[in-house]
Phi, psi and omega in degrees: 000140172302151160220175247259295185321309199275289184326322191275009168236337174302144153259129173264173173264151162242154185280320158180160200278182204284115159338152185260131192243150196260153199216115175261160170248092192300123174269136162196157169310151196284173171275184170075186217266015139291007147293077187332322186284008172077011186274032155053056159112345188263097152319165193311162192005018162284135160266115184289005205247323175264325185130322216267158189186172163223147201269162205250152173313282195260119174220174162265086209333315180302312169290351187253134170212145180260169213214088163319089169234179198298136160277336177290350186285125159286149187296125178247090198288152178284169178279161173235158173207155179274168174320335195243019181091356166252160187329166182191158173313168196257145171234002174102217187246080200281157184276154186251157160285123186012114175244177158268143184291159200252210199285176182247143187107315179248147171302123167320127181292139174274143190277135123349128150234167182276150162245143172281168179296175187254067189214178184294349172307110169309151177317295167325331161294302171317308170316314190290304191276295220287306202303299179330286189328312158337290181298314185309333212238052177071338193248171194238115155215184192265077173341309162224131187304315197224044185302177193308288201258072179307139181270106179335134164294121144352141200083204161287133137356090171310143158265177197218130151205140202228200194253335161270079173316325188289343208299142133014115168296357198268306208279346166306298190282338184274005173238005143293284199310344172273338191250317162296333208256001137341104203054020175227034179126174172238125189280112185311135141250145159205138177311103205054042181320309209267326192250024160235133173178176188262301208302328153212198171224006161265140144266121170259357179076031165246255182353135163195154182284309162333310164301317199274347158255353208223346164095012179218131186273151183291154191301340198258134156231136193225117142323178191192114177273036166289330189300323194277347181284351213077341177286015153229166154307156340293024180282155157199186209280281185335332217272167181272140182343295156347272228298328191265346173282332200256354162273002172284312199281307208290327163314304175301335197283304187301285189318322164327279199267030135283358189102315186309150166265141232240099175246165175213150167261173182204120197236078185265164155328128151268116183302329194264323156278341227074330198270191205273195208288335204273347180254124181303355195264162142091023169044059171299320183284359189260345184265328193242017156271183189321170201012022189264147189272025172219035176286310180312306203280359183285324177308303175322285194294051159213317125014273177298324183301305206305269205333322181294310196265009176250344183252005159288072181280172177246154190294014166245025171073004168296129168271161233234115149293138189208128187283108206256114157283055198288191180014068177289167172031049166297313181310005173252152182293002199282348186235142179306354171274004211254190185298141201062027199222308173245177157251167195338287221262012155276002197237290178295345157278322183308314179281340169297283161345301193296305193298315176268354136278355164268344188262324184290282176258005155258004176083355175303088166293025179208050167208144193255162208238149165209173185237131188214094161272165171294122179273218328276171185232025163066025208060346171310098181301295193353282210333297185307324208243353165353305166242027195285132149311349196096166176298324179290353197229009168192112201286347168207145160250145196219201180179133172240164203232148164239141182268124156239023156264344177033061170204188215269337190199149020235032167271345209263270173353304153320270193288355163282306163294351157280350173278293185327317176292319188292335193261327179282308162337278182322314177297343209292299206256015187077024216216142166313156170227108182223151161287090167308323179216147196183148202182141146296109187231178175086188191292175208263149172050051144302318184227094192284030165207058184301295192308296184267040138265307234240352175282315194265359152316298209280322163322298182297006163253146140259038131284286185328294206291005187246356158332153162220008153230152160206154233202106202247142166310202172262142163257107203287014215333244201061250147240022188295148166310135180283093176280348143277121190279136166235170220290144182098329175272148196309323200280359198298295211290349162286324199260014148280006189273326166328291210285343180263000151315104181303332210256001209237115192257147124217211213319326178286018185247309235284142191211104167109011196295358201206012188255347203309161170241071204248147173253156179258154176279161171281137191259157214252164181309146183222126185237175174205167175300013249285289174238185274005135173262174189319131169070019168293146163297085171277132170228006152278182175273007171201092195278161196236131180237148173219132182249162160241128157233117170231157012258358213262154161282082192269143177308336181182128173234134171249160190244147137202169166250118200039080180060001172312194150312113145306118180244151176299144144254144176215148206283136200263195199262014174232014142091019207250132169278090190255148180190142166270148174264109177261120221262099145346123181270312162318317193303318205278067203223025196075022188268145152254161175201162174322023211296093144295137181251179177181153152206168176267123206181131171053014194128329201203137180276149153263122186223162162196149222205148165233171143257134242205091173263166231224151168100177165274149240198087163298114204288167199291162137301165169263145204113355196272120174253015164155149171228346162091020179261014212242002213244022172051066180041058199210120185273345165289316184290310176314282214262009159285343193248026179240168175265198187161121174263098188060179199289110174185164215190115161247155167207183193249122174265105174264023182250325203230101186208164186268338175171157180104200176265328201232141149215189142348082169248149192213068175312104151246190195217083185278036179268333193255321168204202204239031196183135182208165192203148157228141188199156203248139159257176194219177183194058185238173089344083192255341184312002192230031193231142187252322183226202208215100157249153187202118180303136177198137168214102150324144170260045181052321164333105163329019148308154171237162175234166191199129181240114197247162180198126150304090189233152169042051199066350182265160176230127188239139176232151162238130181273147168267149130307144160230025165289302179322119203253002205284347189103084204187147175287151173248131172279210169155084221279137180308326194300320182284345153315135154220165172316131171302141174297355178289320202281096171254011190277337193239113074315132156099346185275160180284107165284050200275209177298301210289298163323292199303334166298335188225093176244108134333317222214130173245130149254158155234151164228132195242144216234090159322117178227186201343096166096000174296190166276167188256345172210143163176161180272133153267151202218140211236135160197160181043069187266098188261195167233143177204000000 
């Protein structure tokens, strides 16, 4: 499968470059809410979907920039319709006014608006007569929808609860807008939108491939604190630290004043080698959470965010709200932050942390928090919510999907029901429901009507269709792939029809996104668990448990085990309630046991609890990727040290093993999809090893199996049978490997010595096959190199 990882570095062919286009230049208001006049970009007599207009005597230099656009693009107007649905003259890509969600099935209507005039009056005039008008005709409105400093609305207050109570009156309101904007369209994003593109090659914080097709930049702008290492733009390698913060801010500050709302990614350093994301070695969340010996530098890099995002201001000192996405697609094995690499619930302190140290302690209030894993999860919440932080800890939830078949099924079903499942979380739980990620992956333009197929998919749920952003990658261009199509690539013209979709906004759609008038609730005490976390190994004689209670101070918090004596912890100089735990010398014998925490706060105990296996973990011989003796009888620790592809269930089976105490059962489910995998990562040497062994008892089915290994990047599979039920070793000769058929970049490679130094990865993959069963069990023990 594509992932995140691979996009930022594979290369495609492109079909051909972007023509050369002649270009006039417009002064106009920027669109989004440095416009005052609230028409989010329609400056005075302009059609914001082509451009073209004419301008007025008198403007203010500052609000005003010119804007290098296509002369050939036609105006292509979207349909309009009036308040009661009917047709109206076409006004181009007129802004709508407030709508209401419309019937389920049907498209939401485009509005009538008013345009200013074509006349010598200044903005400031203009305001002043929209408001006069306004009043005359009775009504209450907002001047500018989605101005800098929105002016509170009259009356109560909404409330809001988010994950920051402190937040930004900017940042309150933009998730009411998010949340308000449900089922009345979807909001377009794409990843570097201002710095990356075919269309052009300096970034000037105009340009963009989005604008250049389609005459409008997307609602959504999306980041990368890759900008602060220097490795993406306006980042750069040479710059000084200062230099590379401040190129972070000014990209939000840009993405701003294009109208758009502002998410960032975080593609961080592994702290523990140095090197960059894609490398997987040295169990990094377990070295930079509390007492890990790469904790000062994770603070640092987390540091570096808050300045970016705090000085990212508007000239009136408002901070610029920004939907912040760290530790994306962890349920996949490509970041060290991903599945197998980390364990749950060490996936889930690391984001409790990240969140209460940019909100606590540097004070950032002007990020909104979302959690976004690799799907699919089959519609299956468990699945979805599998490492979720919580509730206390994240204000929109998403996912991201990629097609690598680029056709109507069965990635697209797949991702409609996982959007359906994610907008029901959401309403459930108070949280934004958004597509984080989204994408043509596998070879490019397969399907020249990718964008609006997959729009009238998504339209056609009424759950799905209630997202309210989706969010397509960057185009790194050169020969990397266009996740945006520009004029000349086959997909253009499907995907203006896309931008031309009433259900589909970007920025000049956008309306009221900063106006909301909200309060925040308050969050009531909380308390977790920080370390040890759930299902950790201790195997010293003694470990540091440390809780956080936020936002209240408690009088008093204890630890005990297994239901034992409550002992004290007292709070230390990093805000921690901390105490060593000195470990029963019985206990440390490969055992779990119970660790609880507690206080008392308003009235009400708060606890939280791990389980804790306890000892030294006699390592594998080498070449060993498991025997299954290793997991203290604990089926949750068993299936934390595996990845997972689709529908399958491990436990440790004591009836059906090759030797030892345990092996393997590896229950699937082909109801869903046509293939499901477990897989181990790894960090070995293998070169002086021949074949690939293993215990295997078949459930008889004309099901198939495959045993894949990762080496030197390549992915090599051998297929198995799963007919055999007597119980018996598999051989499996290296020579006889070959590139999976997915790896089609090593077609023709060698599973040799030179591979074989680096092996990553162990998979078994169970294969549906014609006419089989749709569920059984198999049973697995002593998977070696030999």
């Amino acid at each position: 499968m594509t992932n995140c990882a691979q996009r930022c570095r594979v290369t495609y062919p492109i079909r051909s470059a972007a023509p050369v286009m002649m270009t006039t230049t417009l002064a106009r208001a920027p669109p989004g809410h440095h416009d005052p006049t609230g028409q989010r970009g329609a400056g005075p007599g302009h059609c914001p979907h082509c451009r073209a207009r004419q301008t007025g005597a008198e403007h203010e230099p500052a609000a005003l920039e010119a804007l290098e656009l296509p002369s050939q693009l036609p105006c292509k107007p979207k349909a309009v319709r009036d308040t009661r649905g009917q047709p109206t003259t076409p006004l181009g890509r007129c802004t709508p006014a407030p709508r209401e969600s419309p019937p389920l099935g049907e498209r939401p209507p485009r509005q009538t608006e008013t345009y200013m005039p074509s006349s010598p009056l200044n903005r400031r005039t203009f305001i002043l007569l929209g408001a006069a008008v306004a009043a005359a005709a009775g009504t209450r409105t907002t001047v500018a929808a989605a101005a800098t400093s929105p002016t509170p609305l009259a009356g109560t207050p909404t409330p809001v609860r988010i994950v920051d109570d402190e937040a930004t009156p900017a940042t309150r309101a933009l998730f009411a807008y998010l949340k308000r904007q449900q089922g009345k369209g979807i909001l377009f994003g794409h990843q570097h939108d201002l710095t990356y593109g075919f269309t052009f090659t300096t970034p000037n914080g105009r340009a963009s491939d989005t604008r250049a097709g389609v005459g409008d930049y997307p609602a959504v702008f999306g980041w990368d604190t890759l900008i602060l290492d220097g490795d993406e733009r306006p980042g750069a390698e040479g710059a000084s630290e200062a230099e590379n913060i401040a190129a972070l801010s000014r990209c939000i500050r840009q993405g701003d004043a294009r109208g758009g709302i502002n998410t960032l990614s975080a593609h961080m350093p592994n702290f523990v080698t140095g090197k960059n994301f894609h490398d997987t070695t040295g169990r990094v969340v377990s070295q930079i959470l509390p007492g890990g010996a790469k904790h000062a530098h994770f603070n640092a890099f987390l540091d570096r965010i808050a300045k970016a995002v705090k000085r990212a201001l508007r000239p009136d000192g408002t901070a610029i709200p920004v939907v912040f996405r760290p530790f994306h697609e962890n349920n996949g094995a490509w970041f060290w932050w991903g599945a197998g690499h980390t364990t749950p619930a060490e996936f889930i302190e690391l984001f409790r942390y990240t969140v209460e140290y940019l909100r606590d302690t540097r004070g950032v209030h002007n990020l909104l928090y979302a959690y976004s894993p690799n799907s699919s999860f089959a519609g299956d919440p468990a699945d979805y919510l599998k490492t979720y932080p919580g509730d206390r800890f994240v204000d929109v939830l998403g996912f991201d999907s990629y097609d690598e078949n680029a056709g109507p099924t069965p990635w697209l079903d797949a991702v409609v029901k996982d959007l359906a499942m994610v907008v029901r979380l959401a309403n459930e739980r108070g949280k934004a429901p958004a597509f984080t990620e989204f994408g043509e992956g596998g070879t490019e333009v397969r399907n020249q009507q990718w964008f609006t197929q997959l729009a009238q998919a998504i339209e056609a749920d009424p759950l799905a269709r209630q997202v309210t952003y989706m969010l397509t990658w960057a185009n790194f261009g050169g020969t990397k792939r266009a996740y945006v199509p520009y004029p000349g690539h086959l997909l253009f013209p499907d995907f203006v029809k896309y931008e031309q979709d009433p259900y589909t906004l970007f920025a000049a759609d956008l309306r009221g996104v900063y106006s909301a008038h909200t309060t925040a609730v308050k969050n009531a005490p909380f308390l977790h668990l920080v370390t040890p976390t759930d299902r950790q190994r201790v195997a010293a004689p003694r470990t540091t448990i440390r809780v956080r209670v936020t936002p209240a101070r408690a009088s008093q918090v204890t630890y005990s085990v297994n239901g034992g004596r409550a002992r004290k912890l007292c709070l230390d100089t990093d805000g921690f309630y901390s105490g060593d735990w000195t470990i029963d010398p019985a206990l440390r014998n490969n055992r779990s046991v119970t660790l609880t925490v507690s206080t008392r706060l308003d009235g009400k105990t708060l606890t939280d609890s791990a389980v804790v296996l306890l000892g030294e973990l006699t390592p594998l011989p080498v070449g060993w990727v498991d025997d299954f003796e290793g997991y203290a009888a604990d089926n949750t620790a068993l299936s934390q040290a595996y990845t997972h592809v689709n529908s399958h269930t491990l436990t440790l089976s004591a009836d059906h093993k090759s030797s030892g105490s345990y092996g393997l059962a590896y229950a699937y489910d082909f109801t869903g999809s046509e293939y499901t995998g477990a897989g181990k990562p790894l960090d070995a040497d293998w070169s002086a090893f021949t074949s690939l062994a293993l215990w295997l008892r078949g459930d008889g089915s004309a099901n198939g199996g495959a045993l894949q290994i990762v080496a030197d990047g390549v992915d090599f599979w051998y297929q198995i049978p799963l007919s055999d039920t007597s119980g018996q070793d598999v051989r499996a000769p290296f020579s006889e490997f070959t590139p999976a058929p997915w790896d089609t970049e090593h077609t023709g490679a060698v599973l040799d010595a030179a591979h074989l130094a680096e092996v990553t990865a162990f998979n078994l993959y169970l294969v549906h096959g014609s006419g089989a069963a749709t569920k059984g069990t198999v049973y697995v023990d002593n998977i070696r190199a030999e």
